[in-house]
C-alpha beads as a LAMMPS data file, in Angstrom:
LAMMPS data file: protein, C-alpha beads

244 atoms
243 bonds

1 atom types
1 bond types

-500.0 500.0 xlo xhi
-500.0 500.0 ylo yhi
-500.0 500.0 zlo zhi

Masses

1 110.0

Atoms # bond

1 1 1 107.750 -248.182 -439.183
2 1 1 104.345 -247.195 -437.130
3 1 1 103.443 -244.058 -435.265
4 1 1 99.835 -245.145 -434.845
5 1 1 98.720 -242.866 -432.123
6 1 1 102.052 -241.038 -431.359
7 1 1 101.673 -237.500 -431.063
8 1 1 104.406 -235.655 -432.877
9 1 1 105.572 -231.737 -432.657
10 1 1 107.456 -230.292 -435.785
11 1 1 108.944 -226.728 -435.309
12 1 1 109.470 -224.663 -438.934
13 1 1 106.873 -227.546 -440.184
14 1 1 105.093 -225.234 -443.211
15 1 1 107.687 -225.937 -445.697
16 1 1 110.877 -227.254 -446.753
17 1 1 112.527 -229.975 -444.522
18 1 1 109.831 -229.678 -441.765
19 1 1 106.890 -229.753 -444.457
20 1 1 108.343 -233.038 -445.490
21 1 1 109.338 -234.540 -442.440
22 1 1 105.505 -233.760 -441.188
23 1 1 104.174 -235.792 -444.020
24 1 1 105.674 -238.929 -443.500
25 1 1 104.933 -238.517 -440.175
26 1 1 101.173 -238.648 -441.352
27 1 1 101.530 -241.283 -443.612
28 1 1 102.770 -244.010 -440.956
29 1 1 99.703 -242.588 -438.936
30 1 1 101.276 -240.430 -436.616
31 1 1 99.575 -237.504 -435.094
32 1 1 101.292 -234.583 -436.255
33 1 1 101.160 -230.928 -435.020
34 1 1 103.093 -228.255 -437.181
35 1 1 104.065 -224.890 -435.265
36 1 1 105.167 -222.012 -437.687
37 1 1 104.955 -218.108 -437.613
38 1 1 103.365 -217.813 -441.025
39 1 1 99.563 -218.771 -440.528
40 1 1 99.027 -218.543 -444.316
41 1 1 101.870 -221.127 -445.288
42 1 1 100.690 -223.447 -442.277
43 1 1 97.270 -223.439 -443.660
44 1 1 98.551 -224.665 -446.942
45 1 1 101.065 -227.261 -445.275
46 1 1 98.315 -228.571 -443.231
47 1 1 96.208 -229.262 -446.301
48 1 1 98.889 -231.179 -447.825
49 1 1 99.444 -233.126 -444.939
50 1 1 95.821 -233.991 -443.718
51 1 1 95.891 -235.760 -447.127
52 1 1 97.752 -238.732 -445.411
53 1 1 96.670 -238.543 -442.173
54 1 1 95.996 -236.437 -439.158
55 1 1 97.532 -232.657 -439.080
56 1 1 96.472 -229.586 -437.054
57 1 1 98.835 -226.512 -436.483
58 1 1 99.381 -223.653 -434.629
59 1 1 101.093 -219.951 -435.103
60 1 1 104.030 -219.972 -433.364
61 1 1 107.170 -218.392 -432.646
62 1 1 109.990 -220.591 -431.242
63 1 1 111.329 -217.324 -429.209
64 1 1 109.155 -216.559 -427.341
65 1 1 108.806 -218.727 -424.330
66 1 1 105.540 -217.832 -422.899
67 1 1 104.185 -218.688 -426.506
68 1 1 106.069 -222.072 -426.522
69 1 1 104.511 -222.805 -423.426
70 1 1 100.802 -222.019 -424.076
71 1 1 100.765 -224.049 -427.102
72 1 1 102.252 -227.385 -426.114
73 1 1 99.601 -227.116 -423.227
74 1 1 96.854 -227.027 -425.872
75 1 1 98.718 -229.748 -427.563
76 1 1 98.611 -231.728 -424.204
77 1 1 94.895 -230.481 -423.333
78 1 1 94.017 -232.136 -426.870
79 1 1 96.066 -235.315 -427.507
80 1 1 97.117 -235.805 -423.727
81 1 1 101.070 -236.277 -424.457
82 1 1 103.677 -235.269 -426.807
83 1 1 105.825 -238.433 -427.831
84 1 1 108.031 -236.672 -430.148
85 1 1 110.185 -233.291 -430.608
86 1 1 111.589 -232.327 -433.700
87 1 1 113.292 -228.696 -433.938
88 1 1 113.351 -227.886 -437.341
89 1 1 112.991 -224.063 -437.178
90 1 1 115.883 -222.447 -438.524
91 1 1 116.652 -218.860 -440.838
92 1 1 119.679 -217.834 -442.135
93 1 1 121.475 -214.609 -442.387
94 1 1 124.206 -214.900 -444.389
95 1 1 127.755 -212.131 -444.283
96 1 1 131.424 -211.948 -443.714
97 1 1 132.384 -212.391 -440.192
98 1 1 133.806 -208.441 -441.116
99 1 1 130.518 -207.497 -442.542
100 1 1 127.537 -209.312 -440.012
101 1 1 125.825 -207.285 -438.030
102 1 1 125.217 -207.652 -434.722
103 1 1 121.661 -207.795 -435.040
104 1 1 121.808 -210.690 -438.145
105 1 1 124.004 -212.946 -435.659
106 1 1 121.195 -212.494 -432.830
107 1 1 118.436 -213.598 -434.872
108 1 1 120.170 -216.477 -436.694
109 1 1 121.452 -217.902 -432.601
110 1 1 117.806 -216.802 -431.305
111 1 1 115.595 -218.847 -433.901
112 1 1 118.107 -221.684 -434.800
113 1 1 119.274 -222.431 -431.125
114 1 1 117.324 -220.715 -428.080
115 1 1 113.749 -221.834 -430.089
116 1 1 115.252 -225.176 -430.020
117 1 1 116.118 -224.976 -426.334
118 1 1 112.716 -223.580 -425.525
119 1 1 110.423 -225.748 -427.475
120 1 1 112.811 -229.061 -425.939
121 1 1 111.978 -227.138 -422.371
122 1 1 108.468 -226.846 -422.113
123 1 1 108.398 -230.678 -423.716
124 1 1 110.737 -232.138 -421.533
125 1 1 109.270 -232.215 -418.599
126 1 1 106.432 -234.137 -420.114
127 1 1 108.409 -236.562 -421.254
128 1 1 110.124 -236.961 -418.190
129 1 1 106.820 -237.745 -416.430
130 1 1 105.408 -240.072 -418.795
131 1 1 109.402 -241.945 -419.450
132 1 1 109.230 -241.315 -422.340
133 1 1 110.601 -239.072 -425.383
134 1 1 112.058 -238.603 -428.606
135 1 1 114.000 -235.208 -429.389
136 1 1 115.781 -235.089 -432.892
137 1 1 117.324 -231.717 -433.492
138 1 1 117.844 -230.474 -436.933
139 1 1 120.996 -229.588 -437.147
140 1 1 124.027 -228.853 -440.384
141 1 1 127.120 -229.823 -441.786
142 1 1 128.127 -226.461 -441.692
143 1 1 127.762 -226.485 -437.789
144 1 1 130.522 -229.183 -437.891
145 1 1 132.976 -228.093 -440.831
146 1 1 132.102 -224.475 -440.886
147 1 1 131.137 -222.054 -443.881
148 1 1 132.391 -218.588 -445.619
149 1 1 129.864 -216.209 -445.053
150 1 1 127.872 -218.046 -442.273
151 1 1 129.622 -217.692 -438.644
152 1 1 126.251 -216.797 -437.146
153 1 1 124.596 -220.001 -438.906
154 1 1 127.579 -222.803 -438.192
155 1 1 127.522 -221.631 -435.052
156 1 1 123.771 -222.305 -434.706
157 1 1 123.994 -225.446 -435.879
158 1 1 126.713 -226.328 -433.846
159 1 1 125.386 -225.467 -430.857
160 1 1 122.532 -227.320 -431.551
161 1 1 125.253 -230.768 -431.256
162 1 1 125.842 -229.304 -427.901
163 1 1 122.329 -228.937 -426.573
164 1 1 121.909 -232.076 -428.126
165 1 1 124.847 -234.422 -426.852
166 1 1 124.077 -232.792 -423.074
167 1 1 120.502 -233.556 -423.591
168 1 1 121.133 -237.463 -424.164
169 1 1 123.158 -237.335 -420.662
170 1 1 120.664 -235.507 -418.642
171 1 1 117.589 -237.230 -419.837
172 1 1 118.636 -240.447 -420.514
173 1 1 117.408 -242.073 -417.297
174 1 1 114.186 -241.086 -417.992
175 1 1 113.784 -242.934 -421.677
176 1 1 114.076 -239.974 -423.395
177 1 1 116.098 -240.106 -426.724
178 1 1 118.106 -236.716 -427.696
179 1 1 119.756 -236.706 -431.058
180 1 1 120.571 -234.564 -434.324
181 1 1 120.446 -235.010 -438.207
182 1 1 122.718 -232.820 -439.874
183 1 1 122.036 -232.617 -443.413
184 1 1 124.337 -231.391 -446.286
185 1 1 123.045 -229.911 -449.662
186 1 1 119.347 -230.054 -449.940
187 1 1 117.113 -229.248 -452.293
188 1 1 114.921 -226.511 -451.200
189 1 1 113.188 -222.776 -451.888
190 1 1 116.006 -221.876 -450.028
191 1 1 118.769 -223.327 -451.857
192 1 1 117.083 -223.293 -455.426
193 1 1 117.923 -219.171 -454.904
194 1 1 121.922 -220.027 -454.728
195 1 1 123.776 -218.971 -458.508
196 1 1 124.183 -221.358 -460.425
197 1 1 128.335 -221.711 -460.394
198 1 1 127.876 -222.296 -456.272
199 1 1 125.869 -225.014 -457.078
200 1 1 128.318 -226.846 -459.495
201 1 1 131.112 -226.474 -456.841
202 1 1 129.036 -227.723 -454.342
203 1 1 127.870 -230.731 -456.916
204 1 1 131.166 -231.561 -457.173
205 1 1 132.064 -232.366 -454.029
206 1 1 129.385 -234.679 -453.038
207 1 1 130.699 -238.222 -454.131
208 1 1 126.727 -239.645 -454.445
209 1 1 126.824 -237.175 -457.124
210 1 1 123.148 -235.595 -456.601
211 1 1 122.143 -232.990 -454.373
212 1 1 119.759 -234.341 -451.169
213 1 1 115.915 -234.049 -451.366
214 1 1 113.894 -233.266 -447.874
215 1 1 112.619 -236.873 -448.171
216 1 1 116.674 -238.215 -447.468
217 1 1 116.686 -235.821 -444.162
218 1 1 112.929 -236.832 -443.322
219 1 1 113.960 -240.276 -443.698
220 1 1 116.720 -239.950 -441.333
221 1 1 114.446 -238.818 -438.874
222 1 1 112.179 -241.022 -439.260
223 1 1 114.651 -243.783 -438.396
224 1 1 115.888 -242.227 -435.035
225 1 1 112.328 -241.545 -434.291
226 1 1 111.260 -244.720 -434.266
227 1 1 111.376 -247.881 -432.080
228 1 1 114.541 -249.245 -434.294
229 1 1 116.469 -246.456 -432.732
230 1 1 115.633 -247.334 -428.833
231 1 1 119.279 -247.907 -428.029
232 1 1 120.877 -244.736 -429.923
233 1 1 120.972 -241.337 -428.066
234 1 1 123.390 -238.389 -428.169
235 1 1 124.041 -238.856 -432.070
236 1 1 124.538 -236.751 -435.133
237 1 1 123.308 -238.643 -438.470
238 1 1 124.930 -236.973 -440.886
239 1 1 123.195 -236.902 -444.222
240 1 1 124.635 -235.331 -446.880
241 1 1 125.792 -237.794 -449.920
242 1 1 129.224 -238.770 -448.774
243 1 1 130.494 -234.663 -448.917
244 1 1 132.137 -234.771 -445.444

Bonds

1 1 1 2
2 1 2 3
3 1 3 4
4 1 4 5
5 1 5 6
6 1 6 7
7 1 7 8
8 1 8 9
9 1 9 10
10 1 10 11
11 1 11 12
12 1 12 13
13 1 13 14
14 1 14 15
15 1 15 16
16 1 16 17
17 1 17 18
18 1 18 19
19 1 19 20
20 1 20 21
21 1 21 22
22 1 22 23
23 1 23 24
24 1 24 25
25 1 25 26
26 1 26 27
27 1 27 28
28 1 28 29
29 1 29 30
30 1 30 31
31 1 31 32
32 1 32 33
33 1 33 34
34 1 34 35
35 1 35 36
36 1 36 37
37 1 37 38
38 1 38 39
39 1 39 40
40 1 40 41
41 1 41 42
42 1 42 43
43 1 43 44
44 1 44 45
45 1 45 46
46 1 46 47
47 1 47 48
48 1 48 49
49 1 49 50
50 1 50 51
51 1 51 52
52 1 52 53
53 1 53 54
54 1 54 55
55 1 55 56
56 1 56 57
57 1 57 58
58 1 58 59
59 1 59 60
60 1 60 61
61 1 61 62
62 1 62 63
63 1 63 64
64 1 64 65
65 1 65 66
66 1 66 67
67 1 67 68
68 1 68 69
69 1 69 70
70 1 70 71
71 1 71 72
72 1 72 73
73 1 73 74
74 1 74 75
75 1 75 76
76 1 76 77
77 1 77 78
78 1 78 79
79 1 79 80
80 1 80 81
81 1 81 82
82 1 82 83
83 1 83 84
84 1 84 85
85 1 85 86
86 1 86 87
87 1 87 88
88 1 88 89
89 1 89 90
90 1 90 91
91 1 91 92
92 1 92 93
93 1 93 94
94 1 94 95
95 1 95 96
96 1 96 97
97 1 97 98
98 1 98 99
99 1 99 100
100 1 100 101
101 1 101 102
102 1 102 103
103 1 103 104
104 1 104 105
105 1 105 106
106 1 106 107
107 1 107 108
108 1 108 109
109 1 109 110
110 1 110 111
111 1 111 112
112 1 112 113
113 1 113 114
114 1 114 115
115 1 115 116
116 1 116 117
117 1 117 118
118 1 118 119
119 1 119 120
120 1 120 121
121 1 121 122
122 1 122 123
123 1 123 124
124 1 124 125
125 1 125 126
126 1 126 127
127 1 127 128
128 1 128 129
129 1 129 130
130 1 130 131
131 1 131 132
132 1 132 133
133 1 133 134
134 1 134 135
135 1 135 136
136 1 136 137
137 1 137 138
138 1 138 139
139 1 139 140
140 1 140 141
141 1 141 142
142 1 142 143
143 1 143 144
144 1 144 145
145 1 145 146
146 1 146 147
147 1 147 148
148 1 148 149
149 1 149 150
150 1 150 151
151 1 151 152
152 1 152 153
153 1 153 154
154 1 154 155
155 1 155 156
156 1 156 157
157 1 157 158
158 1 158 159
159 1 159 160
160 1 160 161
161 1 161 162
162 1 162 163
163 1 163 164
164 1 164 165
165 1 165 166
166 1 166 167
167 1 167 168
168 1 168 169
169 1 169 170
170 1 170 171
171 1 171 172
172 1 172 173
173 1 173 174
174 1 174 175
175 1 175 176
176 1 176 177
177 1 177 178
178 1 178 179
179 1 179 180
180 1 180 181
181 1 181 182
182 1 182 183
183 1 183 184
184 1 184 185
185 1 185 186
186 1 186 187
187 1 187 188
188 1 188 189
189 1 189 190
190 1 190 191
191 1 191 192
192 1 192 193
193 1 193 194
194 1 194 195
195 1 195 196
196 1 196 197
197 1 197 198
198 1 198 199
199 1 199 200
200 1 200 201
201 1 201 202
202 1 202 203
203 1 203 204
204 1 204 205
205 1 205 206
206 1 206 207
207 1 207 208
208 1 208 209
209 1 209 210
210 1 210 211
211 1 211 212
212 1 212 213
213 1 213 214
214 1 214 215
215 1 215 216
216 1 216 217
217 1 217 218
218 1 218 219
219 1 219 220
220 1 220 221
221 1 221 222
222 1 222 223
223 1 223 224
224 1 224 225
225 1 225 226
226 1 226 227
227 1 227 228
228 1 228 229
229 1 229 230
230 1 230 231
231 1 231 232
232 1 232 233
233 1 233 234
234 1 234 235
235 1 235 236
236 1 236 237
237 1 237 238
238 1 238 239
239 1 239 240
240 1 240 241
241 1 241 242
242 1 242 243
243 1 243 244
């Protein structure tokens, strides 16, 4: 694979999934552009990822439209296009249905689905002009067999399928690409903070035995990014070790 002068836009792209995802997006010489709300952790990222190739970033947040919008014009002002999308920003809230507050389930749909919708938005209709595009949504297992505790999250993430399967219909006359990577149990900040008996249930379900680094969901991305993936739109790669 070769992203030699393709510009690409990764949302939640200071750590984790994103952080990875952006880095071997630099090493197969992509131009990459991180947006993030935490200008200290992007600063960091960035350094990390100019190591193997070209990274700038910006302070973003995926909410806030008028935001979305000014940025992706500096992103076009500097590198003339955006090639491709990938919606990575996501939080979590976690409670019993019983016990979630109204407020928790806003935030979790706002972030992990409306920033999705935005940031696809405002880079749609460049992508529509120039015919072409790549959109991969980050999506979850949990948004397709649901989760204890995390009705505002599942339904996130399922959503995001959604947005993602009606994107591939509307946009697919125009050579732009729309699909999702749901991954399963990775191993991240975020997860490393789960007790320890969760994590040996969860273990045991996943017939690969192992939990999933970021470089198994980056990899996945990488693949429906790329010119081997021309023909495939409206998907959900599923990557999560055989637990499904």
């Amino acid at each position: 694979m070769n992203f030699d002068g393709k510009v690409v836009v990764i949302t939640g792209g200071a750590q984790g999934i994103g952080r990875q995802i952006a880095i071997d997006f630099a090493k197969l010489k992509a131009k990459v552009v991180i947006l993030d709300v935490v200008e200290e952790a992007l600063k960091e990222a960035q350094e990390e990822i100019s190591s193997h190739g070209e990274c700038v970033y910006y302070v973003v947040d995926v909410t806030n439209s008028a935001q979305i919008e000014e940025t992706l014009n500096k992103i076009i002002d500097n590198s003339l296009k955006i090639d491709i999308l990938i919606n990575n920003a996501g939080i979590t809230r976690d409670n019993l249905a019983l016990r979630l507050s109204e407020s928790d389930w806003d935030k979790v749909i706002t972030v992990n689905l409306k920033g999705a919708f935005l940031c696809s938005k405002h880079c749609i209709k460049r992508m529509v002009k120039q015919r072409y595009g790549k959109i991969i949504n980050i999506s979850s297992i949990i948004g397709i067999i649901g989760n204890s505790g995390q009705a505002n999250y599942s339904a996130s993430k399922a959503g995001l399928i959604g947005l993602t399967k009606t994107f591939a219909r509307e946009l697919g006359s125009r050579n732009v690409c729309v699909n999702a990577v749901a991954p399963g149990y990775i191993k991240t900040k975020m997860t490393d903070g789960l007790p320890d008996k969760v994590k040996e249930e969860m273990l045991k379900r996943i017939p690969l035995n192992r939990f999933g680094r970021p470089e198994d969901v980056a990899n996945a991305v990488l693949f429906l990014a790329s010119d081997m993936a021309e023909y495939i739109t409206g998907q959900v790669l599923i990557v999560d070790g055989g637990m499904i």
